[in-house]
VEXKE-341678 format. One record per residue (C-alpha): y, z, x; residue number from 0; residue in three letters. Coordinates in steps of 0.02 Angstrom, whole numbers. Example, Ala and Ser with C-alpha at 12.3 -4.5 7.8 and 13.67 -1.06 7.14 Angstrom:
BEGIN
+--------+--------+--------+-----+---------+
|     py |     pz |     px | num | residuo |
+--------+--------+--------+-----+---------+
|   -225 |    390 |    615 |   0 |     ALA |
|    -53 |    357 |    684 |   1 |     SER |
+--------+--------+--------+-----+---------+
***
This chain:
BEGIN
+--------+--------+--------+-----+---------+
|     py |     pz |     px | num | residuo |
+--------+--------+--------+-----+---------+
|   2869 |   9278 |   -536 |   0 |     UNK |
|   2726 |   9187 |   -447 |   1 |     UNK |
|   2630 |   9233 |   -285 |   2 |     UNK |
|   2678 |   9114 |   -190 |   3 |     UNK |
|   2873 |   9166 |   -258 |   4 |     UNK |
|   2826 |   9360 |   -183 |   5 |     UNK |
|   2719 |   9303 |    -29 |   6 |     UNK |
|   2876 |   9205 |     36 |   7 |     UNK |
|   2987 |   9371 |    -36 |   8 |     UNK |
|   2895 |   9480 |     65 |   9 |     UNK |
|   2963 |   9431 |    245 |  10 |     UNK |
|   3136 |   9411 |    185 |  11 |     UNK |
|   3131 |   9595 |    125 |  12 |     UNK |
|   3057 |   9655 |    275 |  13 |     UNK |
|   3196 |   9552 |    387 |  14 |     UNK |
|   3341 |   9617 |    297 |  15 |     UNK |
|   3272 |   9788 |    317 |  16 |     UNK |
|   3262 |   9750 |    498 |  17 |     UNK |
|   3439 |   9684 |    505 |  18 |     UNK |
|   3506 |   9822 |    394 |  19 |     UNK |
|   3445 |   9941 |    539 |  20 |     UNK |
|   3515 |   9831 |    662 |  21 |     UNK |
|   3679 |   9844 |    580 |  22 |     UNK |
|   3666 |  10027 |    546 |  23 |     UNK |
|   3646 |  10064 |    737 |  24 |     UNK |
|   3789 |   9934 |    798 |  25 |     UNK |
|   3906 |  10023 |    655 |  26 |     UNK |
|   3872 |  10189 |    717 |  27 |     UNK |
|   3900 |  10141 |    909 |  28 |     UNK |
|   4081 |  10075 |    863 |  29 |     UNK |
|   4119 |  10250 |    786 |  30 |     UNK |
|   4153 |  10398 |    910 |  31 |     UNK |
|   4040 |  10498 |    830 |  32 |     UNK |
|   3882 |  10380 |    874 |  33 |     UNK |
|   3942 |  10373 |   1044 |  34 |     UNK |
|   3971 |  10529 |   1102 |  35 |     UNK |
|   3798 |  10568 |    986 |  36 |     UNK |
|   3702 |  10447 |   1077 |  37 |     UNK |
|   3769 |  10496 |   1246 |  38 |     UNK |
|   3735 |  10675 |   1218 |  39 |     UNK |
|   3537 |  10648 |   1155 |  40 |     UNK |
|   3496 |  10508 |   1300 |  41 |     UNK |
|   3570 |  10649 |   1444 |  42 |     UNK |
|   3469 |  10790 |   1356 |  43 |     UNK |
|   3301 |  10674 |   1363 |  44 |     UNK |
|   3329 |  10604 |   1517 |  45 |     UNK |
|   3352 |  10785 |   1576 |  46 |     UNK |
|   3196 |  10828 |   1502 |  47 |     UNK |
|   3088 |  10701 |   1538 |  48 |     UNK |
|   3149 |  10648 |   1732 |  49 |     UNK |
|   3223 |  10791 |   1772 |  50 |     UNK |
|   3029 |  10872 |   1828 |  51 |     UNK |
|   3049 |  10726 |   1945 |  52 |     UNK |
|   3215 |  10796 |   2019 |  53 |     UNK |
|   3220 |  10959 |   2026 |  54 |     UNK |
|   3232 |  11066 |   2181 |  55 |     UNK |
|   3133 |  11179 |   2164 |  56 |     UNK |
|   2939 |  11225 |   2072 |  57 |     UNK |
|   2975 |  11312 |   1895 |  58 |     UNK |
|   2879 |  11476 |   1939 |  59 |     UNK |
|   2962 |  11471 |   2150 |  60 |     UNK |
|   3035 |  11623 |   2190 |  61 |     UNK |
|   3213 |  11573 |   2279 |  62 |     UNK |
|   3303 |  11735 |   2266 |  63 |     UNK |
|   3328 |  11911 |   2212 |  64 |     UNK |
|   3317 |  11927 |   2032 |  65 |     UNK |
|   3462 |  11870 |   1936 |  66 |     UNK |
|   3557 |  11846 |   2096 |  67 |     UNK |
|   3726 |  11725 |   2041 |  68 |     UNK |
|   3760 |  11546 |   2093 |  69 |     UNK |
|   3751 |  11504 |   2271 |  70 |     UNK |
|   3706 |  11381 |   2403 |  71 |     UNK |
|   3522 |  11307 |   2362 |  72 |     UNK |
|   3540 |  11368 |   2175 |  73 |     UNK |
|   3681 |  11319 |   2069 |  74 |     UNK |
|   3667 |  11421 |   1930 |  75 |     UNK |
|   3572 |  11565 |   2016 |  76 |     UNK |
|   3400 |  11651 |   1991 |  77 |     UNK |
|   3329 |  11708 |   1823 |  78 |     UNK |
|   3254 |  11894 |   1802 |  79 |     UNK |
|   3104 |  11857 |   1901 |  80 |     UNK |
|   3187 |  11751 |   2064 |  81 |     UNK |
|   3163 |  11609 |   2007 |  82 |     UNK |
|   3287 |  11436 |   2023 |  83 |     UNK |
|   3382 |  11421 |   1830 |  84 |     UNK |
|   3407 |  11262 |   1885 |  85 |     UNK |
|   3233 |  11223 |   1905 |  86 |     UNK |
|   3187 |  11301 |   1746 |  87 |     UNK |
|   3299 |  11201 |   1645 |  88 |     UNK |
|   3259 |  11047 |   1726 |  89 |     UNK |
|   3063 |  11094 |   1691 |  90 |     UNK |
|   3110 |  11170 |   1519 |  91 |     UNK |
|   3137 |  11026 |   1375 |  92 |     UNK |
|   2976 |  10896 |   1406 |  93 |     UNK |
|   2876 |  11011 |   1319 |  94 |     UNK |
|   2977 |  11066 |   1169 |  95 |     UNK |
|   3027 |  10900 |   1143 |  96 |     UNK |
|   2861 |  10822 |   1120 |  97 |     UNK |
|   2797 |  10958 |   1010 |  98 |     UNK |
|   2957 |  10913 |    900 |  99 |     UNK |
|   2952 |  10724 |    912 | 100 |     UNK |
|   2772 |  10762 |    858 | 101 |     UNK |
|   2802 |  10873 |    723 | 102 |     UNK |
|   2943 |  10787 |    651 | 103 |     UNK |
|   2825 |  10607 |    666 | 104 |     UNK |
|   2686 |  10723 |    553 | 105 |     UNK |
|   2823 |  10789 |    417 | 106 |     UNK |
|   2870 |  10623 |    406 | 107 |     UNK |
|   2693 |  10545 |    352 | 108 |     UNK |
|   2667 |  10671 |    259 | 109 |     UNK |
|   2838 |  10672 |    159 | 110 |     UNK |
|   2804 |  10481 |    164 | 111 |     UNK |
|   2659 |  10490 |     52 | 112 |     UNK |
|   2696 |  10623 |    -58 | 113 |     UNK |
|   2856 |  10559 |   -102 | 114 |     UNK |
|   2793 |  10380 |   -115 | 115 |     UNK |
|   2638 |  10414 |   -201 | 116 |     UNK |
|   2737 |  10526 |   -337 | 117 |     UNK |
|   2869 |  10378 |   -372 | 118 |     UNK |
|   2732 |  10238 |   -386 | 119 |     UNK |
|   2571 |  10331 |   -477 | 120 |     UNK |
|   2700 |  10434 |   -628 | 121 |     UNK |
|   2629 |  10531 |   -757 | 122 |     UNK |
|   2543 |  10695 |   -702 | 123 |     UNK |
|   2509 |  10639 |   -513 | 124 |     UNK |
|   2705 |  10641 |   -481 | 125 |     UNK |
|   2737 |  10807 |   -584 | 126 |     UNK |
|   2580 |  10887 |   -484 | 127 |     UNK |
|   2652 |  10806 |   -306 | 128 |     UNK |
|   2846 |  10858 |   -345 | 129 |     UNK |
|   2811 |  11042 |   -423 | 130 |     UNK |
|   2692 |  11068 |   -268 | 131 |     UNK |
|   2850 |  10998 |   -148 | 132 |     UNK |
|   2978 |  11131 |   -263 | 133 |     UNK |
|   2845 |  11256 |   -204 | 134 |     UNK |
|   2859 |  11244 |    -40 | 135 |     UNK |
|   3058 |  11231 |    -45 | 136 |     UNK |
|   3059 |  11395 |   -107 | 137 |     UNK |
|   3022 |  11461 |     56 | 138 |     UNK |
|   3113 |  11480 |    186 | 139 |     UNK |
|   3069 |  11357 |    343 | 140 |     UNK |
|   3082 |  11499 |    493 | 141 |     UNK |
|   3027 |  11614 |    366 | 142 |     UNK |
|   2863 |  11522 |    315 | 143 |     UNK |
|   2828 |  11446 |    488 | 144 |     UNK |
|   2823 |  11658 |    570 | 145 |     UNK |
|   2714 |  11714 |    397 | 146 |     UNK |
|   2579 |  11571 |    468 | 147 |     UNK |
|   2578 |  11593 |    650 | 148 |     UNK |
|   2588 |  11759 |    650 | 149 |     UNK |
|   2413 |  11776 |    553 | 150 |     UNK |
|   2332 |  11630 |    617 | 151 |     UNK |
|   2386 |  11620 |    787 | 152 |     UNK |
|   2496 |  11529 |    902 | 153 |     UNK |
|   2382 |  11355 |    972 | 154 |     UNK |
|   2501 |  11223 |    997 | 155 |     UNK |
|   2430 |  11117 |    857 | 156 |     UNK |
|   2456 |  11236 |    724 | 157 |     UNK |
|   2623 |  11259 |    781 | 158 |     UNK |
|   2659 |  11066 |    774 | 159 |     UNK |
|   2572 |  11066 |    602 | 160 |     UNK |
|   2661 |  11204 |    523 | 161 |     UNK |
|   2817 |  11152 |    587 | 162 |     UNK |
|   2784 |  10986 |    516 | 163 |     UNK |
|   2719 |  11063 |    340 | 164 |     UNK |
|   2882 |  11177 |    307 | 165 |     UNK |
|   2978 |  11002 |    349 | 166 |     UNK |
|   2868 |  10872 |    250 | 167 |     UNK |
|   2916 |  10953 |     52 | 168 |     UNK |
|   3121 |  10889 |     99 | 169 |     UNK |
|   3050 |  10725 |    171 | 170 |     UNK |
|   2967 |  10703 |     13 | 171 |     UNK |
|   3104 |  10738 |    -96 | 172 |     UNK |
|   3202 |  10608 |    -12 | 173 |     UNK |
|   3078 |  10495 |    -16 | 174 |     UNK |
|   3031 |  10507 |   -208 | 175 |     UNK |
|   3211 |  10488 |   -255 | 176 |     UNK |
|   3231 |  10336 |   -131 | 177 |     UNK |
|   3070 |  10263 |   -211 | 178 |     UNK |
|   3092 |  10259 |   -372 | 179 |     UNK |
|   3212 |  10133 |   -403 | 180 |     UNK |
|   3082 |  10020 |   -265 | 181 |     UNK |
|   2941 |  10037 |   -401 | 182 |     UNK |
|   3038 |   9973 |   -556 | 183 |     UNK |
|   3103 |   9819 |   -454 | 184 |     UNK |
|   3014 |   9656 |   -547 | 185 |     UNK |
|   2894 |   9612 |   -385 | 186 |     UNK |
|   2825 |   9779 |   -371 | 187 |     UNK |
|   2785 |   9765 |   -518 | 188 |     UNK |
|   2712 |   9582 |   -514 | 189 |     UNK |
|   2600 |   9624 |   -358 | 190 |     UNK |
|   2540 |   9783 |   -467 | 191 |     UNK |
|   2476 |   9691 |   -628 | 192 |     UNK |
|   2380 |   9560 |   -525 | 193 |     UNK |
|   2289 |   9692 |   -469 | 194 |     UNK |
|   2344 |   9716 |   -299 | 195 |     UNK |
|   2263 |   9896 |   -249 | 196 |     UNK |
|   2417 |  10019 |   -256 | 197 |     UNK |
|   2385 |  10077 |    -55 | 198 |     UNK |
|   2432 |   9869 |    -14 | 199 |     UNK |
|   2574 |   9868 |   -159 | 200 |     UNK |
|   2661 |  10026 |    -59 | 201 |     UNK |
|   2617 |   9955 |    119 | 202 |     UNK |
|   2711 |   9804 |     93 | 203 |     UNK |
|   2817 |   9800 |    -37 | 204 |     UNK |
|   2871 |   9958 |    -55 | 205 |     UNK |
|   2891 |  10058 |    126 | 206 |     UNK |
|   2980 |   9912 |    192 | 207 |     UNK |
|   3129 |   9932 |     71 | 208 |     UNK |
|   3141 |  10135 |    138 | 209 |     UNK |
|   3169 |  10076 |    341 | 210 |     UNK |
|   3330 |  10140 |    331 | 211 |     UNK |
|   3350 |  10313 |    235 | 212 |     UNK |
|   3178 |  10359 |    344 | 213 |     UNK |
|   3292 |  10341 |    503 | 214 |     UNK |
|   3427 |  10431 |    463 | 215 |     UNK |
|   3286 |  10563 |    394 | 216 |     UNK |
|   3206 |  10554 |    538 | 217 |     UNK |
|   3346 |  10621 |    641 | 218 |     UNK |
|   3380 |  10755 |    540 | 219 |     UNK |
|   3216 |  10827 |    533 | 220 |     UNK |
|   3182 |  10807 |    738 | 221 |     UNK |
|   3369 |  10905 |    749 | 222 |     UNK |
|   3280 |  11026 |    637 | 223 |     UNK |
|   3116 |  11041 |    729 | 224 |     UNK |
|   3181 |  11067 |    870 | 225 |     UNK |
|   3299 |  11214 |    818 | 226 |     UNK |
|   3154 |  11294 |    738 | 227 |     UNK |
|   3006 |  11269 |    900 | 228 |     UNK |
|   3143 |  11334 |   1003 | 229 |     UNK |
|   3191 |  11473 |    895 | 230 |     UNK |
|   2997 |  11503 |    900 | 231 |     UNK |
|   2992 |  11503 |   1088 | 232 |     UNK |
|   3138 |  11627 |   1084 | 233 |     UNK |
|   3037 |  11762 |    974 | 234 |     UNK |
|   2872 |  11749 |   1104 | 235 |     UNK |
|   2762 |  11624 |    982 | 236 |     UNK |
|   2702 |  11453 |   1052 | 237 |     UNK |
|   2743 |  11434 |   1236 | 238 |     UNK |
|   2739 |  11589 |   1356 | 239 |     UNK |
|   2856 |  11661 |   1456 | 240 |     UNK |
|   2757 |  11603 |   1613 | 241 |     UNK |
|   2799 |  11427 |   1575 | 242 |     UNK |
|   2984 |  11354 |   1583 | 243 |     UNK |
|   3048 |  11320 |   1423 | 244 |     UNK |
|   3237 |  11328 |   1339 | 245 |     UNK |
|   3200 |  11439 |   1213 | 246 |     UNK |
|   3082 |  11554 |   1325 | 247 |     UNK |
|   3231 |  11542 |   1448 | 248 |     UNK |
|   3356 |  11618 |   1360 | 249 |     UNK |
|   3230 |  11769 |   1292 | 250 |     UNK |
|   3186 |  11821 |   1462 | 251 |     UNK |
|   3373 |  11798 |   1528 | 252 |     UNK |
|   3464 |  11885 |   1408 | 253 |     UNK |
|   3460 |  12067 |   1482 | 254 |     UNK |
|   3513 |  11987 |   1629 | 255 |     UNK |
|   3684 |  11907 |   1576 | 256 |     UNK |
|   3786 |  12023 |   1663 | 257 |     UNK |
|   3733 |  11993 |   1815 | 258 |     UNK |
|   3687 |  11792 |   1809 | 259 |     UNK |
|   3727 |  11731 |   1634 | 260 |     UNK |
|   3688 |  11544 |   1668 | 261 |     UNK |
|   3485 |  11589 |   1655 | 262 |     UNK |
|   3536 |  11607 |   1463 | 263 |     UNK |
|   3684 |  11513 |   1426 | 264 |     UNK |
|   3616 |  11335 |   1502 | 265 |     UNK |
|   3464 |  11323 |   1400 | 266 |     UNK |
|   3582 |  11373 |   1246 | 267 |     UNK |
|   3714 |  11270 |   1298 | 268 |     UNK |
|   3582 |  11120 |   1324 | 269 |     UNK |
|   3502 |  11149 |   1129 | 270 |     UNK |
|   3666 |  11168 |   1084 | 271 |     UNK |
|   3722 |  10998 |   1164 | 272 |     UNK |
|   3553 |  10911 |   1058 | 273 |     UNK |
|   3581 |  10985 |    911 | 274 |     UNK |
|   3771 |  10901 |    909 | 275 |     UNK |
|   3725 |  10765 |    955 | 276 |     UNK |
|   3556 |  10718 |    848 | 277 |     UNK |
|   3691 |  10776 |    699 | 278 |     UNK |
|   3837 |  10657 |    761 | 279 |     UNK |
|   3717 |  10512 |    766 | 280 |     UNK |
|   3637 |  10536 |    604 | 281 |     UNK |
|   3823 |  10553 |    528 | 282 |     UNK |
|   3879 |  10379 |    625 | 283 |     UNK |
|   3705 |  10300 |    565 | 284 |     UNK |
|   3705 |  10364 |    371 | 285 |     UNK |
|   3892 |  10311 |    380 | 286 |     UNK |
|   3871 |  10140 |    449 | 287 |     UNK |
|   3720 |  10116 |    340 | 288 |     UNK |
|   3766 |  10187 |    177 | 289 |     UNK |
|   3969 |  10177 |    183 | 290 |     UNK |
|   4069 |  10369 |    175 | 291 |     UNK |
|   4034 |  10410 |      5 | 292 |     UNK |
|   3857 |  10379 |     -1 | 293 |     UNK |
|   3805 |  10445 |    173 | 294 |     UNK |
|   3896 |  10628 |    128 | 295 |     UNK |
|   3756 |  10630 |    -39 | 296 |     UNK |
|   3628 |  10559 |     63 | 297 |     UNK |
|   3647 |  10690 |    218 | 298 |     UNK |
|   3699 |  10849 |     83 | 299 |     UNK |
|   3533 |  10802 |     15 | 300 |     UNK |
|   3450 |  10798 |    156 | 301 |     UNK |
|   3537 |  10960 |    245 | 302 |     UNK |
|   3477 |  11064 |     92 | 303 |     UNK |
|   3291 |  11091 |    137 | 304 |     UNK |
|   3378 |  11123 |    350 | 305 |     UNK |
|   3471 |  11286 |    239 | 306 |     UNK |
|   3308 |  11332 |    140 | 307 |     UNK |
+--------+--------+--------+-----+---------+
***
């Protein structure tokens, strides 16, 4: 295999890639379970992100009596303190979601080159990399995130980056065993022993060819991140009661249910609503990507570190 033979390879790789994607997503749209996916994650962003835009009322206003039910000029009544659910929810989700999109983006690169790194170096780099990864599986994700905060502290960037560590060892794992097929493939190999520096030879031969497992990764691991910051928000760590968010929301509300439930119940209901449909995606995606058999390995493999 020449250079010229791998220089022209290289674009055709990264184009079917490109189109494998492309055909992932269009299979997963003509499936109801993309669809209804898809609807449910773009109405649960755009409520996050616009709905500050639209909402009636400031997050910390005081509209009513506490926990006062529905009525006119608050739909789904006050919270403990007076202040509009609606509001609240609409304020709620911007917050948590970036800290997940950017948590889940860190576990990711991180997962990335551990897993990559162990399939293309061997020998004792990959037993070092994968032992370290079967380490960290070992624990618990909720479990390991709480241990860390709660002795270091709760700054928002050490919750993003221990969110992302306790999700980066199953990123990793999926990665290595996606990999290591990549590096035995003939021009891998060829780039390698004309001494192509191993950083280039992973770059662009070898990420290209893991476009699509990453995606459907990728959506797992944000539906996990999410679950887990909000879970976080729930027990009092990260963001403080002061400020709206979903998982603060339904903390503060909870004593209150008998007399307004929706201050709890629409920030569950709304999780609730992402969680299904991040999942329902994923499925259509691995599905239309992979075909049934495969995609039910690929996701059972994935869903395992989710369970640790």
């Amino acid at each position: 295999m020449t250079s010229s033979t791998v220089r022209r390879a290289r674009p055709a790789i990264r184009r079917r890639e490109r189109g494998a994607i492309a055909r992932a997503v269009s299979g997963a749209l003509r499936s109801w379970r993309g669809r209804i996916g898809l609807l449910l994650v773009i109405l649960v962003f755009a409520l996050a992100f616009i709905g500050p835009a639209l909402a009636p009322h400031s997050a910390v206003e005081f509209i009513a009596p506490p926990s006062t039910p529905p009525g006119p000029g608050y739909p789904l009544g006050s919270d403990g303190l007076g202040q509009d659910v609606l509001s609240r929810l609409m304020h709620g989700g911007w917050k948590l979601l970036l800290l997940a999109i950017a948590a889940t983006a860190l576990a990711l690169l991180v997962g990335i080159f551990v897993g990559v790194t162990a399939a293309y170096r061997r020998g004792w780099a990959e037993t070092a990399l994968m032992r370290s990864t079967d380490v960290l599986l070992a624990f618990p994700q909720l479990v390991f995130v709480l241990l860390v905060i709660s002795v270091l502290g709760t700054p928002t960037w050490l919750l993003v980056l221990t969110v992302a560590i306790a999700q980066a060892p199953q990123v990793a794992r999926v990665v290595h065993a996606c990999s290591q097929d990549i590096c035995e493939r003939d021009f891998v190999k060829a780039v390698a022993l004309w001494g192509v520096p191993p950083r280039k030879v992973i770059l662009r031969h070898v990420l290209p060819s893991l476009s699509t497992p990453l995606a459907v990764e990728a959506g797992l691991r944000l539906s996990v991140s999410i679950v887990i910051i909000s879970g976080l928000n729930f027990l009092g760590f990260g963001v403080q009661p002061s400020d709206p968010s979903w998982g603060v929301m339904i903390n503060e509300n909870r004593l209150g249910m008998p007399s307004n439930m929706w201050g709890a119940v629409a920030p569950a209901i709304i999780l609730a609503l992402l969680a299904v449909g991040a999942n329902l995606f994923t499925d259509a995606f691995a599905r239309a990507a992979f075909g049934e058999d495969r995609a039910d390995e690929a996701l059972l493999v994935s869903g395992i570190g989710a369970e640790s």
